[in-house]
C-alpha positions in Angstrom: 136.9 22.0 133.3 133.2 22.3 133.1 132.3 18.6 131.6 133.9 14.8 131.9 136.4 13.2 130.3 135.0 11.5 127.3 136.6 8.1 127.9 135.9 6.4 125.1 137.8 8.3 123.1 141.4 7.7 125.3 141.7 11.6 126.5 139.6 14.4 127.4 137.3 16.5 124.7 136.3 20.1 124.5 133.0 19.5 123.6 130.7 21.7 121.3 127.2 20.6 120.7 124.6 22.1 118.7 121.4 20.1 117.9 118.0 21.4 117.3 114.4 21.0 118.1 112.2 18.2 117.6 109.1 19.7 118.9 106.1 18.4 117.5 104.0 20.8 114.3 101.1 21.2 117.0 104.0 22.1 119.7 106.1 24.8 117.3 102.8 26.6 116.7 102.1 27.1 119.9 105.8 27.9 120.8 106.3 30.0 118.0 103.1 32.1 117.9 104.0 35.7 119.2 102.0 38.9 119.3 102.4 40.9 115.7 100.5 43.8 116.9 103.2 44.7 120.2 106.2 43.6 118.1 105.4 46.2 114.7 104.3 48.9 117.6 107.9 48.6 119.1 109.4 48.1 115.8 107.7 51.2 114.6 109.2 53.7 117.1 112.5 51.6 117.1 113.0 52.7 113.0 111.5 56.2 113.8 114.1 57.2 115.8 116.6 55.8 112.7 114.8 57.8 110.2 116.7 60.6 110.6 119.6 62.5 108.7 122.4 60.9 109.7 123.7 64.1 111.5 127.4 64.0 110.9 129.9 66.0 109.2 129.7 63.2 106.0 131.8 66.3 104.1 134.6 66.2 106.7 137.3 63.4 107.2 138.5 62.4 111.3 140.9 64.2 112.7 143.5 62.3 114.4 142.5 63.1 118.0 138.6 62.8 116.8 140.3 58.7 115.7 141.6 57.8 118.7 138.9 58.9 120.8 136.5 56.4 118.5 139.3 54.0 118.7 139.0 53.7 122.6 135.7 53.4 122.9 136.4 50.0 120.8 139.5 49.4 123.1 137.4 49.5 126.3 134.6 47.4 124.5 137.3 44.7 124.1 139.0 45.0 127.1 136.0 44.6 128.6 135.0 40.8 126.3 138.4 39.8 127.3 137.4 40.3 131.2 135.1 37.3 130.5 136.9 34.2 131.1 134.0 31.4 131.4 130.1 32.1 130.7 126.8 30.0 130.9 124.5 32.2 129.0 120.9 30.8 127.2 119.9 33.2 124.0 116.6 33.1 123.2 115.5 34.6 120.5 111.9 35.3 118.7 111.6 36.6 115.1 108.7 38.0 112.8 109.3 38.7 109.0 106.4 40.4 106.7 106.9 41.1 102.9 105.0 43.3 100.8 103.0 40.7 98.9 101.4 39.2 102.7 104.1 36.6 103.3 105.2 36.2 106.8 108.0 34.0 108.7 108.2 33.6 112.3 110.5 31.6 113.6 112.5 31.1 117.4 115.5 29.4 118.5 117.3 29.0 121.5 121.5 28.6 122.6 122.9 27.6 125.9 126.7 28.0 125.3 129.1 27.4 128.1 132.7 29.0 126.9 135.9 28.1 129.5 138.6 30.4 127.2 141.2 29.6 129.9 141.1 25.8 129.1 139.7 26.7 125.4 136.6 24.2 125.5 133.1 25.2 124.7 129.7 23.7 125.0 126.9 24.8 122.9 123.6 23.4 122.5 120.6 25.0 120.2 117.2 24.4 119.5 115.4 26.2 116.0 112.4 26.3 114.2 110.1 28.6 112.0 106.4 28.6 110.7 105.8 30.4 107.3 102.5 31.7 106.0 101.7 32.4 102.6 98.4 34.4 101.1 98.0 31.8 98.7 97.9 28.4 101.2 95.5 27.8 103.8 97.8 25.6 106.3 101.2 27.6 107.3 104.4 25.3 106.4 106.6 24.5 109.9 110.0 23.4 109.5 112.6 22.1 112.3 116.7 21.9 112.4 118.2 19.3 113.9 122.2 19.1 113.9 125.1 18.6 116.1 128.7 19.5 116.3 131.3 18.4 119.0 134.9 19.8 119.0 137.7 18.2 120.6 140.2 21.2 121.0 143.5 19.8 122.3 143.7 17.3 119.2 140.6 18.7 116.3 138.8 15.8 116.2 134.9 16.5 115.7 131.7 14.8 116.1 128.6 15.8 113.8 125.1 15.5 114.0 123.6 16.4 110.6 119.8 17.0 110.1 118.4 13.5 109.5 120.3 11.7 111.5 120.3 10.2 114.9 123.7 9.2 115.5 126.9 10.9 116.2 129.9 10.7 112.9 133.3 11.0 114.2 135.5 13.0 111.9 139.2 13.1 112.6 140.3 16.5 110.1 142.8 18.2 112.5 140.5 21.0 112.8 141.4 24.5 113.5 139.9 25.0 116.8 139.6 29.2 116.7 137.9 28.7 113.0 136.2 25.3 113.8 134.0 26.9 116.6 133.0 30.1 114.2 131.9 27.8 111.8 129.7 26.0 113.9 128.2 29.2 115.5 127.4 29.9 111.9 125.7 27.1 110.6 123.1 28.0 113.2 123.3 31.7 113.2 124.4 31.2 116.9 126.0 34.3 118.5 129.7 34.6 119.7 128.7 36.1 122.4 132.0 38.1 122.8 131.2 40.1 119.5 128.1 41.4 120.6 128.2 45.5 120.3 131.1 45.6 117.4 129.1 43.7 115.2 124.8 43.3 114.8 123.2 39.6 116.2 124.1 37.3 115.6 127.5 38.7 116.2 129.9 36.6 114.0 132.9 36.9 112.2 134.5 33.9 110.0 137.8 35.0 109.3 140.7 32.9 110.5 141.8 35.7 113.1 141.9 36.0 116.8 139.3 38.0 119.1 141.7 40.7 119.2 142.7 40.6 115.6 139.3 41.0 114.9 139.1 44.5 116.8 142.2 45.7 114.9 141.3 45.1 111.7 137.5 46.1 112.2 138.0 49.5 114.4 141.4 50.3 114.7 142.6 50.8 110.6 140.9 51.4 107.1 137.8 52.8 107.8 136.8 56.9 108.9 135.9 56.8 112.0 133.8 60.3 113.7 133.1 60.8 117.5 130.7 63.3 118.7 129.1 64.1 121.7 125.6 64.1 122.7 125.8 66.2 125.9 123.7 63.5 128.1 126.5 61.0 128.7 126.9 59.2 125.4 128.7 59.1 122.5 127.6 58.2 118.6 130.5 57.0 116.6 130.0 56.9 113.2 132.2 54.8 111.0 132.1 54.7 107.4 133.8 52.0 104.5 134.0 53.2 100.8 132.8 50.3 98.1 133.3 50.7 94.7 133.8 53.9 93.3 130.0 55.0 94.0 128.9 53.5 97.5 129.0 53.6 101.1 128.4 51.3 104.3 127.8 53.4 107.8 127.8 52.3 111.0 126.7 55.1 113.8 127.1 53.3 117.5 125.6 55.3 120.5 128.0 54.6 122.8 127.2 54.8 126.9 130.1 56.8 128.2 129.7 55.3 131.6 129.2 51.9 131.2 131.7 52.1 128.0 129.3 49.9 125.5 127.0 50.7 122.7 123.7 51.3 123.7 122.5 51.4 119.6 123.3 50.4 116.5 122.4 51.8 113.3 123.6 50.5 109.8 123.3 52.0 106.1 124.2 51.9 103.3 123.7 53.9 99.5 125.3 56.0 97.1 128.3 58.0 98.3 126.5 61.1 97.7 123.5 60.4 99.0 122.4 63.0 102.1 119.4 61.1 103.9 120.5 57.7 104.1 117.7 55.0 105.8 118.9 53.0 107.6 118.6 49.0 106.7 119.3 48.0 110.0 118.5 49.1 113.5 119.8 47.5 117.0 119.1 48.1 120.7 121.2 46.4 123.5 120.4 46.5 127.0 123.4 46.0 129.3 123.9 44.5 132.9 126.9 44.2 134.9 128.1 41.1 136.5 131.7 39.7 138.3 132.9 43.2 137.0 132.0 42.2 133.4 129.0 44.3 131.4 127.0 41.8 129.6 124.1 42.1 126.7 120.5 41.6 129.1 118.2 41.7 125.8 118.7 42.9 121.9 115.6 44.1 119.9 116.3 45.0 116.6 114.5 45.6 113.1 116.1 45.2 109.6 115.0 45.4 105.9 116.1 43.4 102.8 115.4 43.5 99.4 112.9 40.6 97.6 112.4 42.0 94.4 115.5 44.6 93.2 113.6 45.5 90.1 111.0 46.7 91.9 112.7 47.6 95.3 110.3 45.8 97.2 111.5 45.6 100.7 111.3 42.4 103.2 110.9 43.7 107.1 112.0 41.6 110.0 111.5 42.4 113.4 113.8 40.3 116.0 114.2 40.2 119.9 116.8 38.8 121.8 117.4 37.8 125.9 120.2 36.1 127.8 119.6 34.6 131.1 123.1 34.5 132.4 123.7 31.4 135.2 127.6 31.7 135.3 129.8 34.1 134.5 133.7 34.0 135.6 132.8 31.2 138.2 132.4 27.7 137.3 130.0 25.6 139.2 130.7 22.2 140.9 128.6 20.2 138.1 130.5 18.4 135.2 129.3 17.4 131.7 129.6 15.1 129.7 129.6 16.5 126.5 129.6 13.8 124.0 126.8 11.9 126.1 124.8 15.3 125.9 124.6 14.5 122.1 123.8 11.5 122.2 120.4 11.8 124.1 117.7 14.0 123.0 116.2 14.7 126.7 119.2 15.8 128.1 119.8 18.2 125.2 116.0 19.4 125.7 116.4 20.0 129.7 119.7 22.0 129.2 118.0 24.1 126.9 115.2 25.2 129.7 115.2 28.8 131.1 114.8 28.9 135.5 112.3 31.5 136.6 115.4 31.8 139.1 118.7 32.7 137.5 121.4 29.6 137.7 119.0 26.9 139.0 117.9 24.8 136.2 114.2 23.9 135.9 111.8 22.9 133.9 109.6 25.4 131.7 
């Protein structure tokens, strides 16, 4: 186990903990304030390369053999998840949203999750906030989250920290433990880390099925599913879902044929008939390996939604994403206390700080 016993309670918990910042106005624009003119520069080649026809047969349906090559591609990313047994990652990530009329967002948050699947405890602990800037206001409105979960896995008890407050509510609701911790990853837009390269950050799925369900139902039936080959080494996958009688979504994943993960991510969607699709979505992963498991090093990613459908006025949101991974199938000596973590804002605030060393805590 990687925390204590919580003995007040009569029995061991499986703690899960999320909380957020309470960084000071002054603080948050300082923390938050990142450089536009480098992030719409990357952004701006990121999209060009997505800009493209799409490049598939969209005429032609899979053949069988052309299906379960896709298929395995999704098999080795899962078999590759379910190598990871117990993880200490931090995800930082730092976002930038413009819309036509001059209003921008940006806005960071951080996670350190600590996932044992063996034992079926986790550990998560998160820290959000955002600054928004309007044309027509001189001073830019900053705004803070502050909550708290805790999940007790071997009976579903849970402990909540709601904006607001600053005490821990006990809730005894025989909760779900599978569904209870996608819930809470949700409420914060917190990654499951597992889903990273079958589904765009922040990675989450919220029905009631396992990890490997999930893979079944997403790659392995009712959707099209293409392979080709790019001649360097990779692979683009393109899958495809009919809506409606008169629309598409498409997914096209540029798969690393070595490595056996998706190196891209591109997501559209339009008219059935439509022959130069844009995509709405564009995602790049960077990969490491570690204790024979490849893990996401850093996500950067652009995406557009609509503000005005009238008018089709489009909202652009540029997003990038590291992990600093300090454990990964080895769990150290030190225990926590999970429940305590909760309880006391400082501790919450030092397990959120990134090492210039990987695995040795420090301050930042």
């Amino acid at each position: 186990m990687f925390w204590t016993p919580v003995k007040r309670f009569g029995k061991a918990c499986a703690p899960l903990v999320m909380i957020g910042s309470i960084a000071s106005d002054k603080d948050w624009r300082c923390i938050i304030r990142l450089d536009f003119a480098i992030r719409l520069a990357f952004a701006a080649v990121l999209f060009a390369g997505g800009m493209a026809r799409s490049g598939h047969a969209e005429d032609s349906l899979a053949t069988d053999q052309q299906r379960a090559e896709a298929v395995s591609l999704f098999q080795a990313l899962e078999a590759n998840w379910a190598g990871l047994q117990y993880y200490d990652v931090i995800a930082t990530e730092e976002s930038f949203s413009l819309e036509p009329g001059g209003k921008s967002m940006v806005s960071t948050s951080r996670y350190h999750l600590v996932g044992d699947l063996e034992e079926s405890q986790y550990l998560l602990v998160g820290s959000g906030g955002k600054e928004i800037t309007s044309p027509d206001k001189s001073d830019p409105w900053v705004g803070r989250v502050i909550a708290g979960f805790v999940l007790d896995s071997s009976t579903g008890m849970g402990w909540t920290r709601s904006p607001g407050l600053h005490e821990v509510i006990q809730h005894v609701k025989g909760l779900d433990q599978p569904m209870a911790m996608r819930t809470a990853l949700a409420r914060t837009a917190c990654p499951d880390v597992r889903l990273i390269g079958s589904r765009l950050y922040p990675s989450q799925y919220f029905a009631d099925v396992s990890f490997s369900e999930h893979f079944r139902r997403e790659f392995h039936q009712g959707s099209d599913l293409v392979i080709q080959e790019t001649g360097d080494g990779k692979a683009n996958v393109i899958q495809t879902f009919l809506v409606g009688e008169s629309s598409q979504v498409r997914r096209e994943y540029l798969f690393d044929r070595e490595q056996l993960v998706p190196l891209r991510i591109r997501h559209f969607t339009g008219r059935r008939d439509a022959l130069n699709l844009k995509p709405d979505r564009v995602e790049v992963i960077e990969w490491m390996e570690t204790n024979g498991v490849v893990l996401p090093k850093s996500i950067k990613g652009q995406k557009r939604s609509a503000i005005d459908r009238s008018t089709g006025e489009l909202a652009t949101e540029y997003y990038d994403v590291s992990f600093t991974w300090k454990h990964v199938n080895q769990r150290p000596t030190e225990t926590i206390d999970g429940v305590e973590l909760l309880n006391d804002i400082e501790k919450m605030q030092a397990f959120l700080t990134v090492s210039e060393v990987e695995g040795e805590p420090a301050a930042e």
